[in-house]
N, CA, C and O of each residue as an XYZ file, in Angstrom:
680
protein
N      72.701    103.900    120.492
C      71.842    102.967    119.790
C      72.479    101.587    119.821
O      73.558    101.444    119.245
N      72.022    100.761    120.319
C      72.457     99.399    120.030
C      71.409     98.647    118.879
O      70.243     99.039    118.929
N      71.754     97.545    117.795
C      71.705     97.101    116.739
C      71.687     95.845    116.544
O      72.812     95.483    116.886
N      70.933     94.672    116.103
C      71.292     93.626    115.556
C      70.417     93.301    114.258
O      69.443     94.032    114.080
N      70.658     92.284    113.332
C      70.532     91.991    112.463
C      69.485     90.491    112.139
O      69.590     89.908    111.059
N      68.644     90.074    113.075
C      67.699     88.892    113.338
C      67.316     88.605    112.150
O      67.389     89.321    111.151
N      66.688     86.996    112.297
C      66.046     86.550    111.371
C      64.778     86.429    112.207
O      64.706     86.158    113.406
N      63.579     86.734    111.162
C      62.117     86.546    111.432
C      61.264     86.102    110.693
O      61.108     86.602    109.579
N      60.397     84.914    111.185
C      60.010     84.193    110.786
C      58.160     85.042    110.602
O      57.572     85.750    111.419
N      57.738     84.604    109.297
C      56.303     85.211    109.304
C      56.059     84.125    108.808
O      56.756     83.679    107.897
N      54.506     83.156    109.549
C      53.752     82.597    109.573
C      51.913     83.133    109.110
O      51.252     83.952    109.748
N      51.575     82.582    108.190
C      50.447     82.657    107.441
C      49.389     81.708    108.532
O      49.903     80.673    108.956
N      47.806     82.051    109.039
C      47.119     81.309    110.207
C      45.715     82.060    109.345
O      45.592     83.082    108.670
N      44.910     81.112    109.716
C      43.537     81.555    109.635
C      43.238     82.728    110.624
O      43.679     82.319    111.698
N      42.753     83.883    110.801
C      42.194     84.600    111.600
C      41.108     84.208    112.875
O      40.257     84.978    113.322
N      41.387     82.691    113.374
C      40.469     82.310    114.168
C      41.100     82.475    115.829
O      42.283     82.732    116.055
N      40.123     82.283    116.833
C      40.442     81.677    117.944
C      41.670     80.935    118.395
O      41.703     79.756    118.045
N      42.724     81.396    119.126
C      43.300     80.159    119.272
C      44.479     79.715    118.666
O      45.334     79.044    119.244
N      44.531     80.109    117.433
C      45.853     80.033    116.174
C      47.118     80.653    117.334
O      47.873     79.813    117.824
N      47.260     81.904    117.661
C      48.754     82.278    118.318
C      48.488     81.061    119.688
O      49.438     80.280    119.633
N      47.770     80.766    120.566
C      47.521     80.266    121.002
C      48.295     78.755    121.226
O      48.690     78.242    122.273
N      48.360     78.166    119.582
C      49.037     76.962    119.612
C      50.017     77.464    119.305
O      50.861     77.005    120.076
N      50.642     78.389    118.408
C      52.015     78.475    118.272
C      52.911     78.933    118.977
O      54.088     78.731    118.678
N      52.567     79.629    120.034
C      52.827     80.125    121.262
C      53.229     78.717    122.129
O      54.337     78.764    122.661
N      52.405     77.408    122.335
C      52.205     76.319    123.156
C      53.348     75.647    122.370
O      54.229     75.116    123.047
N      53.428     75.609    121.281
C      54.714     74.341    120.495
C      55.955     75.055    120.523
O      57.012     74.455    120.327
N      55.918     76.301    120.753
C      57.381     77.279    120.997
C      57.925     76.433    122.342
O      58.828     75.623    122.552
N      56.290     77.427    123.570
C      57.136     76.807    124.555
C      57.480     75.142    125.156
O      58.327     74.658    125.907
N      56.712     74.793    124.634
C      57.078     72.454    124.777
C      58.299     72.650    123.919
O      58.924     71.589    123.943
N      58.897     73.521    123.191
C      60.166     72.456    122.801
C      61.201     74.029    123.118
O      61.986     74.380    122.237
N      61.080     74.864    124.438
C      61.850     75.695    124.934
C      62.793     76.908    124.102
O      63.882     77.473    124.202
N      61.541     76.885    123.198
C      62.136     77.948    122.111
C      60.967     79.317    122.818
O      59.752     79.236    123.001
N      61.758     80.309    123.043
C      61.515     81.694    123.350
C      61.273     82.584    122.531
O      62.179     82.800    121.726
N      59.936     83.470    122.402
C      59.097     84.395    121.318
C      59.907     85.856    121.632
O      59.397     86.569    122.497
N      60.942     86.252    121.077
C      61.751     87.471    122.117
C      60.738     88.588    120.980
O      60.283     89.532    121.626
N      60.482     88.610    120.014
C      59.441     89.782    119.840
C      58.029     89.331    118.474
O      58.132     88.388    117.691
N      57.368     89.869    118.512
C      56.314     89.447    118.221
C      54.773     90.682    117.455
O      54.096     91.518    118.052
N      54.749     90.353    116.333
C      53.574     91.012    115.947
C      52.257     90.549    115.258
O      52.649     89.775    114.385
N      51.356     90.595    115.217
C      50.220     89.774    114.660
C      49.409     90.914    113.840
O      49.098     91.994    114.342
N      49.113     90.532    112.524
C      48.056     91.101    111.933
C      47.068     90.401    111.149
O      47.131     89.364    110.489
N      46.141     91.222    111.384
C      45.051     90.391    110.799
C      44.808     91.124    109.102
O      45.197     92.225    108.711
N      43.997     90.013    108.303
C      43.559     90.705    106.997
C      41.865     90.017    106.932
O      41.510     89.319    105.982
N      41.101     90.297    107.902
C      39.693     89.432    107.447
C      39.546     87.970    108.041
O      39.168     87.571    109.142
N      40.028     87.260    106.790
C      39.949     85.971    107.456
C      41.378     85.153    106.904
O      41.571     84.170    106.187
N      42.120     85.968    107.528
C      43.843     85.479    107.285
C      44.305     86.621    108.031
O      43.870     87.757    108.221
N      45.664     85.753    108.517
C      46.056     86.364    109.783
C      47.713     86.045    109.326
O      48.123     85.114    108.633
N      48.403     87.024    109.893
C      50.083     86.661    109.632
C      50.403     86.997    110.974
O      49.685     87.862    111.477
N      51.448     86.446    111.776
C      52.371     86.427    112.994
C      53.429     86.281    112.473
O      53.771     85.514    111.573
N      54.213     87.341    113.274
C      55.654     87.836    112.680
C      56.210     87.734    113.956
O      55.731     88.325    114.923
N      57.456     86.826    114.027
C      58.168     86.979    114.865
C      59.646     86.333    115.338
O      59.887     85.345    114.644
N      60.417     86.531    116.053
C      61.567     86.716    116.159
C      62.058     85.875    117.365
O      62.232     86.312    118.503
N      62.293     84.365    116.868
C      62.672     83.397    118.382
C      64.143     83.341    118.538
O      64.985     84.024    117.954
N      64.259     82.698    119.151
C      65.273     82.764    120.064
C      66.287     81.429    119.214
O      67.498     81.646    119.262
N      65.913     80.301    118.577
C      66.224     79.664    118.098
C      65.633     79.529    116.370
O      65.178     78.432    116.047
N      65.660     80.651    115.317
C      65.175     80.996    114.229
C      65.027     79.180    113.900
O      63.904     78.680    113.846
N      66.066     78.476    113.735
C      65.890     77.595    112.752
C      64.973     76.573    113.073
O      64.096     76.186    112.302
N      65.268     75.919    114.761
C      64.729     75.324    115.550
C      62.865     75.420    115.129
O      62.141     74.476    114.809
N      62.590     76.488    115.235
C      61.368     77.431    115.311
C      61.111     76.995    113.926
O      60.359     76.020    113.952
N      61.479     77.371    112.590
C      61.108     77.251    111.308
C      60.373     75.941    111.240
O      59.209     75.613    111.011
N      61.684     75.213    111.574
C      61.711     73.274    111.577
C      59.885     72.648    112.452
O      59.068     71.790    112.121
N      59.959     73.612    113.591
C      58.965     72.673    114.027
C      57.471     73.678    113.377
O      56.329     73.252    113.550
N      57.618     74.385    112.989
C      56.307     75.311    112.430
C      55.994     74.815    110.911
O      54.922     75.037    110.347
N      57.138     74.078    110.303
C      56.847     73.433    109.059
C      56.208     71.576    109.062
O      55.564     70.870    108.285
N      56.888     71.406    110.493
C      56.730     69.516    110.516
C      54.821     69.860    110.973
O      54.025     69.037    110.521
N      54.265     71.000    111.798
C      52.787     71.190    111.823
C      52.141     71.984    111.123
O      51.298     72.741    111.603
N      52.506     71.919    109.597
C      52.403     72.732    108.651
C      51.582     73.756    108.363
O      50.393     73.833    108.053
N      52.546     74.609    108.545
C      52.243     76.207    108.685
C      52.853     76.835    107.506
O      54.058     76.619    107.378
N      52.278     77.575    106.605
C      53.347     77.886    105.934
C      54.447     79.486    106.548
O      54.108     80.646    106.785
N      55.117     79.137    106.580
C      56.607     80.149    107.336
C      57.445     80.686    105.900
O      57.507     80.021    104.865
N      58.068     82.052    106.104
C      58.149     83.182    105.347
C      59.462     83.464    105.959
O      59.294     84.160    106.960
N      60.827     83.166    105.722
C      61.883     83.898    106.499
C      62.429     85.279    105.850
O      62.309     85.524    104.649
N      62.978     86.061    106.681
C      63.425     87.334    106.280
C      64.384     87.411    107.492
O      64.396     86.580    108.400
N      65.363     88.736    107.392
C      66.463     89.665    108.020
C      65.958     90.820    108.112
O      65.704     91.557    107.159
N      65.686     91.178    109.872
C      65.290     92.298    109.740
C      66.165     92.908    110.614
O      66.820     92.285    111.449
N      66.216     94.662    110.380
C      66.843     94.881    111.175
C      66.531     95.370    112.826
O      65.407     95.871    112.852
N      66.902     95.375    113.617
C      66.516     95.325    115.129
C      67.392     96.676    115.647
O      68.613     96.690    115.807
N      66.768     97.440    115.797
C      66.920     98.800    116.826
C      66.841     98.691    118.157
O      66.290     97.711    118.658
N      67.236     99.414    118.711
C      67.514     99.884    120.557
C      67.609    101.352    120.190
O      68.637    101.835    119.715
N      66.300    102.173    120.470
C      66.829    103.414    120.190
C      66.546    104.219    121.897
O      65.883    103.824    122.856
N      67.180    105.173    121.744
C      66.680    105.672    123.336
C      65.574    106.411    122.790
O      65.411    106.673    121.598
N      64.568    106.835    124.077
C      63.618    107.062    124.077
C      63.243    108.607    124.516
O      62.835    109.242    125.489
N      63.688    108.800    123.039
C      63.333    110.822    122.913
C      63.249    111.318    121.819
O      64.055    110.929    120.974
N      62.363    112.227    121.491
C      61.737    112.460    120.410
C      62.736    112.693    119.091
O      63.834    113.241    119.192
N      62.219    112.222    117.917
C      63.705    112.500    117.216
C      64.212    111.326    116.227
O      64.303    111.374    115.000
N      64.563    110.096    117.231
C      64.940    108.898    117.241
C      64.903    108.021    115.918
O      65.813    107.610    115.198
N      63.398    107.871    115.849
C      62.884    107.119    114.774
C      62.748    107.451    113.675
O      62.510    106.619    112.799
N      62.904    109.247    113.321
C      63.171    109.837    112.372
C      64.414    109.777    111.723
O      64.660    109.386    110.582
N      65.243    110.255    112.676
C      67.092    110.154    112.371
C      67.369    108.807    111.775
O      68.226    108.696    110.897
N      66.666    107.750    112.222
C      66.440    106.315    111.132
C      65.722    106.418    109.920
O      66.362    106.075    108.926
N      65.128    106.614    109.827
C      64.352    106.962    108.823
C      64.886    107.609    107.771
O      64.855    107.023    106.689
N      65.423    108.797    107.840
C      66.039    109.424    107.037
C      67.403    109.430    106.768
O      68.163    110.126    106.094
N      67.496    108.445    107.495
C      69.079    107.524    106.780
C      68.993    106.355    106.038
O      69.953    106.043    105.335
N      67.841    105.544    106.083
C      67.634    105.020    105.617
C      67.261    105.296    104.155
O      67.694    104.722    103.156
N      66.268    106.406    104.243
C      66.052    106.947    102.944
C      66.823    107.765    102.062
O      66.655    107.835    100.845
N      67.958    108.584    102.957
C      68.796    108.980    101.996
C      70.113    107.785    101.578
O      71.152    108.161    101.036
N      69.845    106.340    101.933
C      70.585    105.298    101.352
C      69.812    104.327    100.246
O      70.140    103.352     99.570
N      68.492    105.198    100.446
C      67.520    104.447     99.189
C      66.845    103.403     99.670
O      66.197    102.638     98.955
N      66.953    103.309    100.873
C      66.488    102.262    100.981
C      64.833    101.880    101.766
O      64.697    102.131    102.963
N      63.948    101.419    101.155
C      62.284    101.288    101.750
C      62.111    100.358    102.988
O      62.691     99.307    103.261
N      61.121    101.062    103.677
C      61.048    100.469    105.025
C      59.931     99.585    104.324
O      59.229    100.136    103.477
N      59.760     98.475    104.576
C      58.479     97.968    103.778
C      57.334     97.638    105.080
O      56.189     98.061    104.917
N      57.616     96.996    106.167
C      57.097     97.449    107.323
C      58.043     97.420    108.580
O      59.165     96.914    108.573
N      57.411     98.063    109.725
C      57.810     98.415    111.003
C      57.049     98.064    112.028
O      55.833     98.226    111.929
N      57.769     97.364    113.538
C      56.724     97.694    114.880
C      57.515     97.559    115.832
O      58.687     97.274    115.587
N      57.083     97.726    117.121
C      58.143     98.001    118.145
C      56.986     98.426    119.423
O      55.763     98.558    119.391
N      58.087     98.580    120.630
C      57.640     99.109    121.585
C      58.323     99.402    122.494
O      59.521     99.195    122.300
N      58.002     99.891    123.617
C      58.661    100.712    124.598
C      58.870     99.869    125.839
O      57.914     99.147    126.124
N      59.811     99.822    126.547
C      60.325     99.192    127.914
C      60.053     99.832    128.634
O      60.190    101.055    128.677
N      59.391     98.800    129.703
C      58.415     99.488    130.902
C      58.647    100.343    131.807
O      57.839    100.723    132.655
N      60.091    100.795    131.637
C      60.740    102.049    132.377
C      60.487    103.310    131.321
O      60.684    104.395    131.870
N      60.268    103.361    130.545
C      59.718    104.153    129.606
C      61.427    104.912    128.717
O      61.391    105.988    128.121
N      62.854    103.983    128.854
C      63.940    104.839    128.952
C      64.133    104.384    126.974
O      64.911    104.914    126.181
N      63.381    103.554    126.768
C      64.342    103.101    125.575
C      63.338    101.811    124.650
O      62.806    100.774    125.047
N      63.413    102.564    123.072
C      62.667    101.603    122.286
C      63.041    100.705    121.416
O      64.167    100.843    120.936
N      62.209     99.557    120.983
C      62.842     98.244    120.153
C      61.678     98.595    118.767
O      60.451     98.639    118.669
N      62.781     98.789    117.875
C      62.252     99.022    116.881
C      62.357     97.726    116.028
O      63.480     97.224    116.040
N      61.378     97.059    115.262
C      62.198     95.932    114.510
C      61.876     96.598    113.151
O      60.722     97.022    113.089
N      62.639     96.787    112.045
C      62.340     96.816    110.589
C      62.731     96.353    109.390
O      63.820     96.605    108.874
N      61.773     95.599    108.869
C      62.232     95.046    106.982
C      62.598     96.333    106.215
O      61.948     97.374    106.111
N      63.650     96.046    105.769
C      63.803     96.898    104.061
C      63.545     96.026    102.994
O      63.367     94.829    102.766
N      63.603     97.218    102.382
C      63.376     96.449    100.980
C      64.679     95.345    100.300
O      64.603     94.265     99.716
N      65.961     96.300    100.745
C      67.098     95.486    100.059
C      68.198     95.174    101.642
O      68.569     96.261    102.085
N      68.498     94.496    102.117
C      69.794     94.780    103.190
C      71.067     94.950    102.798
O      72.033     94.766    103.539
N      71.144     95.409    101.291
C      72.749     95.694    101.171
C      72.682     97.173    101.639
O      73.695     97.873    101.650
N      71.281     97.700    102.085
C      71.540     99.191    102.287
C      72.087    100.052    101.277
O      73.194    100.585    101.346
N      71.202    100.174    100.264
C      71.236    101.145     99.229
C      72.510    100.746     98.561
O      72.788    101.482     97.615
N      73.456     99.679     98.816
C      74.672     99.377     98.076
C      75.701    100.310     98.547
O      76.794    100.507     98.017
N      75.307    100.769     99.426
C      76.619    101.834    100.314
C      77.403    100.226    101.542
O      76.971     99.137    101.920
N      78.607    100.967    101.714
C      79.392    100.144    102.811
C      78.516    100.238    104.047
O      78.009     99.367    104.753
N      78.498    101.402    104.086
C      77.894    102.000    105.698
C      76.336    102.338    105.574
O      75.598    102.347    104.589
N      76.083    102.631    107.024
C      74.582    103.834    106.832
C      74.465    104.074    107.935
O      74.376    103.392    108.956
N      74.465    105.442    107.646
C      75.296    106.669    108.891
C      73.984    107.238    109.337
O      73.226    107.605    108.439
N      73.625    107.359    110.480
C      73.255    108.258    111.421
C      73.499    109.201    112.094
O      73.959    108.998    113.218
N      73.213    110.894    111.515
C      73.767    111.830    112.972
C      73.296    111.231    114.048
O      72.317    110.524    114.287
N      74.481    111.794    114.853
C      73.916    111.337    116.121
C      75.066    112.567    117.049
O      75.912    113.302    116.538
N      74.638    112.405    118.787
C      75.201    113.542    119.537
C      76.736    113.148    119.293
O      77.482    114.013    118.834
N      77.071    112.283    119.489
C      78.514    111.879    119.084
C      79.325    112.097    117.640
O      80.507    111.786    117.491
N      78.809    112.459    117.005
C      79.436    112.711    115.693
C      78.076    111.654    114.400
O      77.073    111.980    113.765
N      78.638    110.734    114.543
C      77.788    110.049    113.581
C      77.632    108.049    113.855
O      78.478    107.247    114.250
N      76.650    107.912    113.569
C      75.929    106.455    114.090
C      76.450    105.608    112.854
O      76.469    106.379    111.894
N      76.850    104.438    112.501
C      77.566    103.973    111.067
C      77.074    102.575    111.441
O      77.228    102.168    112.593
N      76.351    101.653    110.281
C      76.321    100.466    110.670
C      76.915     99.568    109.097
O      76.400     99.495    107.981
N      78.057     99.052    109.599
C      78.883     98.743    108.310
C      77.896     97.754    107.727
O      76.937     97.257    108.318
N      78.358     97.501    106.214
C      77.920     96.299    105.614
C      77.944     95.074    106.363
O      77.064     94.374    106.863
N      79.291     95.005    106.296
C      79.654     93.636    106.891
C      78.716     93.015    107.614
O      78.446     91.827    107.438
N      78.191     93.690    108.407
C      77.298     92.740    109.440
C      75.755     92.480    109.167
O      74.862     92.324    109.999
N      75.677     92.473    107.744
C      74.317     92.403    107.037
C      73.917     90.967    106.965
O      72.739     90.631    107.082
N      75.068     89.958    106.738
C      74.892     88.474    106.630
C      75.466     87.859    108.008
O      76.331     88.326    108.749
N      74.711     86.655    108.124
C      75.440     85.926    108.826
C      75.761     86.427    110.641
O      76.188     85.481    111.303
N      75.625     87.530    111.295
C      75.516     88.307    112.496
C      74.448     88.556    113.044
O      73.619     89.379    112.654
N      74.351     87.607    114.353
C      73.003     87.596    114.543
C      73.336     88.540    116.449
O      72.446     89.030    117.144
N      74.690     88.502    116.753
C      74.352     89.230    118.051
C      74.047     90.306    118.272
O      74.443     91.088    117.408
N      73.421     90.806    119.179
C      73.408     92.289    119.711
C      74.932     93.408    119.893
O      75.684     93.332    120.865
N      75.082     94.179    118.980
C      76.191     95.203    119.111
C      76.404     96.587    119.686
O      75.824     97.445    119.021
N      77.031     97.023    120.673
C      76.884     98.166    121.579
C      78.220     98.624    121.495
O      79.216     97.992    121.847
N      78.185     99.712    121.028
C      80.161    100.072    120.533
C      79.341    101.753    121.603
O      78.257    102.168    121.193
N      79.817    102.271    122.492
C      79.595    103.538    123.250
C      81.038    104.623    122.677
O      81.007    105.851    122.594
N      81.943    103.923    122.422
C      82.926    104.796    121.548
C      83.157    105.405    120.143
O      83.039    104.392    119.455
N      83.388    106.323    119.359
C      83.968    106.193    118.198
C      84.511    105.240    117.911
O      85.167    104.824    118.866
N      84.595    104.606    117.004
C      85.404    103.635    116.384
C      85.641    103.653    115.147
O      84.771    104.149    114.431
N      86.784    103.165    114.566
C      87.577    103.533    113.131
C      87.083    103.005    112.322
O      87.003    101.777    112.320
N      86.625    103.711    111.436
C      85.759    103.844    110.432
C      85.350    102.299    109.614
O      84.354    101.659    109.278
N      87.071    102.203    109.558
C      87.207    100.564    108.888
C      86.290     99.146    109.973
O      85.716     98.143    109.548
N      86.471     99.598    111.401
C      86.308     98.589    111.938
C      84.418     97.494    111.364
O      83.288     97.981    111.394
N      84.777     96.133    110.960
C      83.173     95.483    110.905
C      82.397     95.495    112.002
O      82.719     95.586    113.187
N      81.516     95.411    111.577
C      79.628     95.378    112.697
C      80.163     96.236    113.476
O      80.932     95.760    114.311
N      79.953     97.791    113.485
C      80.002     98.638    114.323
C      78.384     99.285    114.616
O      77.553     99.094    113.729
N      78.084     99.830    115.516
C      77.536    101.040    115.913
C      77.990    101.661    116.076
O      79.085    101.277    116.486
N      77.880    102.996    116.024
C      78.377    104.275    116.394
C      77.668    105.524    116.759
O      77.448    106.447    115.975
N      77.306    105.484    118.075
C      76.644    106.853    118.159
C      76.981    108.129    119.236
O      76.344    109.180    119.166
């Protein structure tokens, strides 16, 4: 499993024509990149959720064409792609207490491996240090530490000591 910790920006739009349309167009004129992306509608209000490449950059110019923008930390999955997966999250999550409040994702066009993105309710993770995943290797651990402030992608393929910060482990 590889892991990171993103910030994502949710934007409030009328449900019309055209709305992702421009925000999509002012991303790319000032070379900020949409790396994942979800849209829902409610009627006649619409929210776009998503995850650039330059969070702050992105905030800054979605507020100067006033939009109102919503930041959050979500967490970002790489899970491989076999049945199982999204559960073994799930139920680590929940036996750390902690609520998925929403989820979305999708699959890479080789069909080998999925991007899960998900809000909790709290990111101290139930107030535990860790939050462990079985996994074929013994167990999956994603320390506290890397709840604030860690925005890269982390790929640990070894055990690693228990103590070590921002681990994966699977």
């Amino acid at each position: 499993m590889q892991y990171s910790i993103q910030r994502q920006l949710s934007i409030g739009i009328e449900n019309k024509p055209g709305r992702l349309a421009t925000i999509a167009g002012l991303m790319a004129t000032n070379g900020i990149n949409i790396c994942n992306l979800c849209v829902v509608d409610n009627i006649e209000q619409g929210v776009i959720r998503l995850i650039p490449s330059d969070p702050s950059a992105c905030r800054d110019l979605l507020l100067q064409a006033n939009y109102f923008v919503v930041e959050a930390d979500v967490l970002v999955l790489i899970l491989k792609d076999n049945p199982g997966q999204l559960e073994t999250v799930c139920h680590a999550l929940d036996a750390a207490g902690v609520n998925i409040e929403y989820a979305y994702g999708s699959e890479d066009a080789r069909e080998e491996e999925g991007r899960i993105i998900i809000k909790v309710s709290n990111m101290t993770l139930g107030g535990e240090d860790t939050l462990t995943f079985p996994g074929a290797a013994g167990q999956c651990r994603i320390n506290a530490e890397t709840r604030s402030g860690w925005r890269a992608a982390n790929r640990i393929d070894e055990v690693a000591p228990a103590e070590k910060a921002k681990t994966a482990v699977c």
